[in-house]
N, CA, C and O atoms as a printed pandas DataFrame, in Angstrom:
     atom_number atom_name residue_name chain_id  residue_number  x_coord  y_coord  z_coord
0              1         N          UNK        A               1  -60.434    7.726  108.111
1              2        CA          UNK        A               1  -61.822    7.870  108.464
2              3         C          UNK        A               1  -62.605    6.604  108.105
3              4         O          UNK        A               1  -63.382    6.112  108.923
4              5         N          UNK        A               2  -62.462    6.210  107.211
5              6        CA          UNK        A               2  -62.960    4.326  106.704
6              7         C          UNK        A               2  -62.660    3.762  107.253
7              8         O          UNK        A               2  -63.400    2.819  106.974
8              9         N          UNK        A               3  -61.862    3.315  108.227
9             10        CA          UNK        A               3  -61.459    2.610  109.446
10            11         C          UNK        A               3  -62.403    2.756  110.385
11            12         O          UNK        A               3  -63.058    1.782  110.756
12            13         N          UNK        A               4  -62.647    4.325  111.030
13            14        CA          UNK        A               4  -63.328    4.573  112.106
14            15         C          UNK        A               4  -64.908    4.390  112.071
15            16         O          UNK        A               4  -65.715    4.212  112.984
16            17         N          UNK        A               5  -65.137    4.552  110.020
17            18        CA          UNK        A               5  -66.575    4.313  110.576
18            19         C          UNK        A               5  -66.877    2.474  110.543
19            20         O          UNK        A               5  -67.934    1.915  110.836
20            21         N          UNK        A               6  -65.553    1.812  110.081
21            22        CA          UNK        A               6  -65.945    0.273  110.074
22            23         C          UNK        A               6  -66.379   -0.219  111.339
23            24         O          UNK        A               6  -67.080   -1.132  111.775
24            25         N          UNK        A               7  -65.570    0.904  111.840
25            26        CA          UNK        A               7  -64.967    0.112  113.401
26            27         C          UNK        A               7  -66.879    0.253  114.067
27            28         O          UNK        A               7  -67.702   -0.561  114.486
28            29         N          UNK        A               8  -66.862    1.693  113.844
29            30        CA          UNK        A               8  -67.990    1.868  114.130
30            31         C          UNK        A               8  -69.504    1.526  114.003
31            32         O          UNK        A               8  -70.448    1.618  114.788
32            33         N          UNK        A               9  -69.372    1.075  112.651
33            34        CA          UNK        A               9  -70.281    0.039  112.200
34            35         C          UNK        A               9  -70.239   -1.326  112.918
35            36         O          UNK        A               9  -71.274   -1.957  113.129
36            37         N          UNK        A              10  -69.194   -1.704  113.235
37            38        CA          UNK        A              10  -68.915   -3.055  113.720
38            39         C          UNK        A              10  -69.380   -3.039  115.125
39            40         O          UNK        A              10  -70.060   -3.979  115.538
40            41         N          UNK        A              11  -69.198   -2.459  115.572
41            42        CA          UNK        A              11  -69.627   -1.917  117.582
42            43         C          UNK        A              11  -70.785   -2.002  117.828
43            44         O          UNK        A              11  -71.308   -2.619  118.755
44            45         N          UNK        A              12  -71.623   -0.947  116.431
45            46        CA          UNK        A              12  -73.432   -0.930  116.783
46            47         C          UNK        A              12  -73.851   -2.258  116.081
47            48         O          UNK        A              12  -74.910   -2.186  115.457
48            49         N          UNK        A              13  -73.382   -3.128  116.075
49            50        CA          UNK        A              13  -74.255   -3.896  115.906
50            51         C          UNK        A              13  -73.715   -5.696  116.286
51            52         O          UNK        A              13  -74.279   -6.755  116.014
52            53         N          UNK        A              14  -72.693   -5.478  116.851
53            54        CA          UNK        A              14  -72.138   -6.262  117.888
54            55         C          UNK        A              14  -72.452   -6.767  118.959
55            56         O          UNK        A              14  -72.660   -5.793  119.683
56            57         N          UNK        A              15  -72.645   -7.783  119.613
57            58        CA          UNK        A              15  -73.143   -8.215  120.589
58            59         C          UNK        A              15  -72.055   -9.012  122.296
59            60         O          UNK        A              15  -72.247   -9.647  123.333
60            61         N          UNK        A              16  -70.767   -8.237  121.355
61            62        CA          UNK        A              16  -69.513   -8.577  122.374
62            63         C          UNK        A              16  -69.610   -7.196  122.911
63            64         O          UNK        A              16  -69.684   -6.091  122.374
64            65         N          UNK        A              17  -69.581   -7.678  124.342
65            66        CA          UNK        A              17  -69.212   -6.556  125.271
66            67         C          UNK        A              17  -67.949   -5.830  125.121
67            68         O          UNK        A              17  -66.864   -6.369  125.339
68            69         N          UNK        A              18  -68.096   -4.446  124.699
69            70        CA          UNK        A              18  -66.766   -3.430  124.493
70            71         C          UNK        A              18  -66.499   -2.331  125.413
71            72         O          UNK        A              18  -67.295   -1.540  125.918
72            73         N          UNK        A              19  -65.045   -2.441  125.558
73            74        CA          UNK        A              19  -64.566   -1.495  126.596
74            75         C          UNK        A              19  -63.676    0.105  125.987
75            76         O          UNK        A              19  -62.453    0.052  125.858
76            77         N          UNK        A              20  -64.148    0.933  125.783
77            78        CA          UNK        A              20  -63.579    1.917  125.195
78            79         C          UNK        A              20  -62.546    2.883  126.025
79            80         O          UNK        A              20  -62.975    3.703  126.836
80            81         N          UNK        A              21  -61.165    2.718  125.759
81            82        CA          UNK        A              21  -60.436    2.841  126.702
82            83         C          UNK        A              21  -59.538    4.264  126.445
83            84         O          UNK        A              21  -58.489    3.886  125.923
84            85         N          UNK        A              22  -59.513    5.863  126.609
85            86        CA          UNK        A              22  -59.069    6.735  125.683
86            87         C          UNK        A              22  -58.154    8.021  127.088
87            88         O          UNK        A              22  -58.411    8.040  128.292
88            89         N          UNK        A              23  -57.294    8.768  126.466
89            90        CA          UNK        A              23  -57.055    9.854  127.299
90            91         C          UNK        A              23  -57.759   11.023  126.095
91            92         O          UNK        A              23  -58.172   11.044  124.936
92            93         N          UNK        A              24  -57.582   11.822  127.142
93            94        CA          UNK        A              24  -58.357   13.751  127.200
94            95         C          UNK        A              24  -57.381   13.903  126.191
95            96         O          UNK        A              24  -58.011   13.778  125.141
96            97         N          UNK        A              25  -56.174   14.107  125.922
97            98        CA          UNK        A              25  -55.008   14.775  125.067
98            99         C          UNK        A              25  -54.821   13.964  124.162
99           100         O          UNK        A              25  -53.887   14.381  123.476
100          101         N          UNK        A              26  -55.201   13.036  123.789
101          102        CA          UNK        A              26  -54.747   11.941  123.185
102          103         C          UNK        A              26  -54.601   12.710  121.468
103          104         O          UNK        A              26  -55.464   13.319  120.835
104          105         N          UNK        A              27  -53.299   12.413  121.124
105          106        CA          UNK        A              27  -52.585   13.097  119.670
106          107         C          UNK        A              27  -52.359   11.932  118.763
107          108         O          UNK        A              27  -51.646   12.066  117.768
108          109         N          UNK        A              28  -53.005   10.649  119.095
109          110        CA          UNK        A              28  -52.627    9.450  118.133
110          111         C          UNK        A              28  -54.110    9.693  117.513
111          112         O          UNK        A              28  -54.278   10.159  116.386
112          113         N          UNK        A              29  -55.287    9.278  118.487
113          114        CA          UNK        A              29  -56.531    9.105  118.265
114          115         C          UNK        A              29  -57.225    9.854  118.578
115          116         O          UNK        A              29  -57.757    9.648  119.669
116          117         N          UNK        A              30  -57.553   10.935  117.934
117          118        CA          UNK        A              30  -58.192   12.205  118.521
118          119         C          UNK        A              30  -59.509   11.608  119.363
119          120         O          UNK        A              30  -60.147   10.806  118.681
120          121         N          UNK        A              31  -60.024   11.820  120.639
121          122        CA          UNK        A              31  -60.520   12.054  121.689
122          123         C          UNK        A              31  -62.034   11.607  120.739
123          124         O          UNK        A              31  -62.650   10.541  120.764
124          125         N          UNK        A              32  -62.260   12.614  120.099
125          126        CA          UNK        A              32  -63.783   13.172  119.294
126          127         C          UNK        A              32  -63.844   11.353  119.166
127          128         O          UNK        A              32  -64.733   10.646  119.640
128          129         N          UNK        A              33  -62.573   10.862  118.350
129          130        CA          UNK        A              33  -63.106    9.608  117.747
130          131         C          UNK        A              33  -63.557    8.348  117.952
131          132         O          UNK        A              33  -64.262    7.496  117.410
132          133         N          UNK        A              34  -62.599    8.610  119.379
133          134        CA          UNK        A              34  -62.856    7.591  120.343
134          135         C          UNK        A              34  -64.389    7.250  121.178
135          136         O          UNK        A              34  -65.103    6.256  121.304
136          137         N          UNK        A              35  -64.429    8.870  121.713
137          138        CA          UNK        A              35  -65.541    8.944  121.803
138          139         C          UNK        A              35  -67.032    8.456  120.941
139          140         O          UNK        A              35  -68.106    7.985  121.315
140          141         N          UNK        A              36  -66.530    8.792  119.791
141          142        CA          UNK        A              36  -67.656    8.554  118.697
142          143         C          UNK        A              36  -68.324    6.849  118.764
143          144         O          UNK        A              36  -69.477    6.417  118.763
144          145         N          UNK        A              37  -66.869    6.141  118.823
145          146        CA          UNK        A              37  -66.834    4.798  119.544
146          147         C          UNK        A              37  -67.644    4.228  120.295
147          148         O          UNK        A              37  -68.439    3.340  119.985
148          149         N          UNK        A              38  -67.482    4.700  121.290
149          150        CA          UNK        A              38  -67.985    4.314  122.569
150          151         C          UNK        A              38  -69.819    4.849  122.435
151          152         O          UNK        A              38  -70.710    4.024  122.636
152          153         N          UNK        A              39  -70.058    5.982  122.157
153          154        CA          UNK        A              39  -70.690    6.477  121.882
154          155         C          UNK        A              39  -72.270    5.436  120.981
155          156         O          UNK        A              39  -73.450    5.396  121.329
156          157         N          UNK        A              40  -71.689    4.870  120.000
157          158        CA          UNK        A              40  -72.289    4.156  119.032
158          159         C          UNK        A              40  -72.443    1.970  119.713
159          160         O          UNK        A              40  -73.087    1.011  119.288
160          161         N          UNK        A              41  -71.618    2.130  120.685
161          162        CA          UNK        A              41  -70.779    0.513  120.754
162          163         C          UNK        A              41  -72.657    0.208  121.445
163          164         O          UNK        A              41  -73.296    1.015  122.120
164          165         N          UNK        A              42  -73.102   -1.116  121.005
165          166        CA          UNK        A              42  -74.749   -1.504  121.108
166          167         C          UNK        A              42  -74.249   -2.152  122.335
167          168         O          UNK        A              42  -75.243   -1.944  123.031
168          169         N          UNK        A              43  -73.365   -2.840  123.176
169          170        CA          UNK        A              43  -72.970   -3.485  124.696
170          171         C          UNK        A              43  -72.015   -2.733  124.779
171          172         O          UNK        A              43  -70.972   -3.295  124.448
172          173         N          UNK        A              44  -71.830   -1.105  125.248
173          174        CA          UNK        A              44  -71.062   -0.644  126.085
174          175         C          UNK        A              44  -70.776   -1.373  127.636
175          176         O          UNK        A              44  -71.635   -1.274  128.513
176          177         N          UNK        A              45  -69.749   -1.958  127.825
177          178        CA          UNK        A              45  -69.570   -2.275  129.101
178          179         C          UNK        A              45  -69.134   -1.056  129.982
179          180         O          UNK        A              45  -69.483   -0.956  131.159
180          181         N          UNK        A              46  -68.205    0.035  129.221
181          182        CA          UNK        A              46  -67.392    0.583  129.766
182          183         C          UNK        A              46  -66.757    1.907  128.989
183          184         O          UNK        A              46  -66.274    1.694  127.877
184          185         N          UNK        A              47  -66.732    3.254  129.508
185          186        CA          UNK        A              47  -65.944    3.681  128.859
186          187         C          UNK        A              47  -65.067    4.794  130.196
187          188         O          UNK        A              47  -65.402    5.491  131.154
188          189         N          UNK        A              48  -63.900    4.412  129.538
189          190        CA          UNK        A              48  -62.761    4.981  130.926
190          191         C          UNK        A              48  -61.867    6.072  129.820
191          192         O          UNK        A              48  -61.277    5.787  128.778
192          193         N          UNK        A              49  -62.035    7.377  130.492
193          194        CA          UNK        A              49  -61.455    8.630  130.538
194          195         C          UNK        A              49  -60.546    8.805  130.812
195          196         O          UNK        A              49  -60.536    8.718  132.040
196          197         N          UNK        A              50  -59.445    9.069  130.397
197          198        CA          UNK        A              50  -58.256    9.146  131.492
198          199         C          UNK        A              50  -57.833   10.919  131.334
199          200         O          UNK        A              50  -57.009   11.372  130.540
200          201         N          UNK        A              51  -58.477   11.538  132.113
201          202        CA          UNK        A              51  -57.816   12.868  132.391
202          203         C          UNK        A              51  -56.282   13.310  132.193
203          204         O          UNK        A              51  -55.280   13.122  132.882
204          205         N          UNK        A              52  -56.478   13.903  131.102
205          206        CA          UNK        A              52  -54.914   14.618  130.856
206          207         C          UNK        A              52  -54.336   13.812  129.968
207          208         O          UNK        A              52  -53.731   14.420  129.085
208          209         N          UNK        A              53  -54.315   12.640  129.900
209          210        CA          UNK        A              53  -53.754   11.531  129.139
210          211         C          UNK        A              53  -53.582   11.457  127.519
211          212         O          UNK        A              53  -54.487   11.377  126.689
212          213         N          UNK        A              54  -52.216   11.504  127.301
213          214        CA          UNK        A              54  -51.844   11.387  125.721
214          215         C          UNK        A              54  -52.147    9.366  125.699
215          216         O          UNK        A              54  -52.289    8.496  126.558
216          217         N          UNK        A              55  -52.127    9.402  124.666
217          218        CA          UNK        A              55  -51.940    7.965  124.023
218          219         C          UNK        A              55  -51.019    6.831  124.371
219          220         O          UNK        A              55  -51.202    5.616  124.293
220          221         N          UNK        A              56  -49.971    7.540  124.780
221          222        CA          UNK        A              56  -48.820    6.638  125.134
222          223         C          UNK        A              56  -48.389    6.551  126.628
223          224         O          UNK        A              56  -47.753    5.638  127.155
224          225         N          UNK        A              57  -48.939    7.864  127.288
225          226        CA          UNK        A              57  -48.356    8.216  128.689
226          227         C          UNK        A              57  -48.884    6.759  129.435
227          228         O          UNK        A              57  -49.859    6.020  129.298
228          229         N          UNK        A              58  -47.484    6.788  130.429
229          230        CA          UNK        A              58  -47.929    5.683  131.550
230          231         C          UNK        A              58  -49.021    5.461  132.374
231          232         O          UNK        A              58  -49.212    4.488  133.104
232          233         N          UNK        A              59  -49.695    6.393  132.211
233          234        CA          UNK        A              59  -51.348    5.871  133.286
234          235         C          UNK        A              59  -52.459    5.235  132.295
235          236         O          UNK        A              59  -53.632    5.050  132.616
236          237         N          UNK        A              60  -51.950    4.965  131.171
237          238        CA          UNK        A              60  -52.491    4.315  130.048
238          239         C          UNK        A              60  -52.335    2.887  130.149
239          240         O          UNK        A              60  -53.117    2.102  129.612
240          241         N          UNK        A              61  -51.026    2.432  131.042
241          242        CA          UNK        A              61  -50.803    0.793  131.655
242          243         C          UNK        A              61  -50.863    0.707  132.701
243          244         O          UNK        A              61  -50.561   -0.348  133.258
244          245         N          UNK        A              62  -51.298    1.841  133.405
245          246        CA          UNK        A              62  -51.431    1.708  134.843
246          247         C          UNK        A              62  -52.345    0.895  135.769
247          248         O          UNK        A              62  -53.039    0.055  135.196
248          249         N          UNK        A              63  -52.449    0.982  136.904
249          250        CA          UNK        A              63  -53.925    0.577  137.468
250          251         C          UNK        A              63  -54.617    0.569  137.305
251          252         O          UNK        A              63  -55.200   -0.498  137.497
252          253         N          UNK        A              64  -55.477    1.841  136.705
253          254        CA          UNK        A              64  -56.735    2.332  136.655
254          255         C          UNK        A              64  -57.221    1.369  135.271
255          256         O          UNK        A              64  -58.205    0.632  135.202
256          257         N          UNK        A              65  -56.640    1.523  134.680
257          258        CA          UNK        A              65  -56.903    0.851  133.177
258          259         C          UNK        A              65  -56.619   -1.132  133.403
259          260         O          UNK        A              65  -57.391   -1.976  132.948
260          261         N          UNK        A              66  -55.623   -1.374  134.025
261          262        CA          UNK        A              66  -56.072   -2.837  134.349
262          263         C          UNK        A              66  -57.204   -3.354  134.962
263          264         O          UNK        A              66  -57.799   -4.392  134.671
264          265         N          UNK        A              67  -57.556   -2.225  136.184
265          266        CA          UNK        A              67  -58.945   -2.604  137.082
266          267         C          UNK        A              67  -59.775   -2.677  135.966
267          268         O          UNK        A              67  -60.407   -3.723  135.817
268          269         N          UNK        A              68  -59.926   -1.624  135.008
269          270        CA          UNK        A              68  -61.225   -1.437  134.240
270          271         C          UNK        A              68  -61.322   -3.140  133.272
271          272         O          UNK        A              68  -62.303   -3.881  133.332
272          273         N          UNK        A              69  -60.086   -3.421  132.470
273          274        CA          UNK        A              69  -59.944   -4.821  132.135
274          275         C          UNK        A              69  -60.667   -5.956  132.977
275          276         O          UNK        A              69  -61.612   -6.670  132.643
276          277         N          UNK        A              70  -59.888   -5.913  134.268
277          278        CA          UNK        A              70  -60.370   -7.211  134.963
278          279         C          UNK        A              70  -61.991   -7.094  135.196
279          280         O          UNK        A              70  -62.757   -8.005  135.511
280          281         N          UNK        A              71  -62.217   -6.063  135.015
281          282        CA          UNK        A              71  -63.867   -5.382  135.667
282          283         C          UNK        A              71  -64.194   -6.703  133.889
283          284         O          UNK        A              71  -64.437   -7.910  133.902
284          285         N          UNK        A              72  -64.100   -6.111  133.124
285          286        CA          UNK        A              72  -64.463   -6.420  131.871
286          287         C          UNK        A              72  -64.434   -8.174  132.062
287          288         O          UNK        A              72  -65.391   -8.926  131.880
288          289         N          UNK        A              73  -63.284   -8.489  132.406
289          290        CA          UNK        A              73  -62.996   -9.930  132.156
290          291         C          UNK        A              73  -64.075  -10.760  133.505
291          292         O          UNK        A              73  -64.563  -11.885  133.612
292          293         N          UNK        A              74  -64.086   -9.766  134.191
293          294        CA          UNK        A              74  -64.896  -10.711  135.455
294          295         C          UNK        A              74  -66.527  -10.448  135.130
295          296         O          UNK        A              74  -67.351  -11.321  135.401
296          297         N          UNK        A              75  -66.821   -9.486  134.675
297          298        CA          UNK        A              75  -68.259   -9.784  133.988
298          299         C          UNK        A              75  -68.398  -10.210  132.508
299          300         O          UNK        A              75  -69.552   -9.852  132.270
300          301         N          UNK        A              76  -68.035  -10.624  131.650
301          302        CA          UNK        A              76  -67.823  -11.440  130.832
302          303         C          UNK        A              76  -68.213  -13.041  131.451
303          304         O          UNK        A              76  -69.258  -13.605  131.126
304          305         N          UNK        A              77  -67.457  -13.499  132.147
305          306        CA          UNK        A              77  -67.824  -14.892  132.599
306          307         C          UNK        A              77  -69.274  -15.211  132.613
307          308         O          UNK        A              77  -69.658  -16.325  132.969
């Protein structure tokens, strides 16, 4: 939990654009926390859902999640 609220501390008051990237099932990083994340981040660029999605499953490297990257990397410039 001292991790999550560093992290979280670190987000709101950050000025780098963050992309919060999580699945629905997710059993590594419970969902709530991720959320909490994104939730708090002061330059949300982005936050991508992945329906159904554990932590590790393959639509986690898939397309959907690279588009959202390049989205990130091409507004960044």
């Amino acid at each position: 939990m001292r991790r999550l609220l560093a992290l979280v501390d670190r987000v709101a008051t950050s000025d780098v654009p963050v992309m919060v990237i999580y699945g629905e099932r997710d059993s590594v990083v419970p969902t709530v926390l991720s959320a909490r994340v994104a939730d708090h981040a002061l330059t949300l660029a982005e936050r991508v859902v992945l329906a159904d999605a554990d932590h590790n499953d393959p639509v986690m490297f898939g397309p959907r999640v690279a588009a959202a990257v390049a989205r990130l990397a091409h507004n960044v410039n």
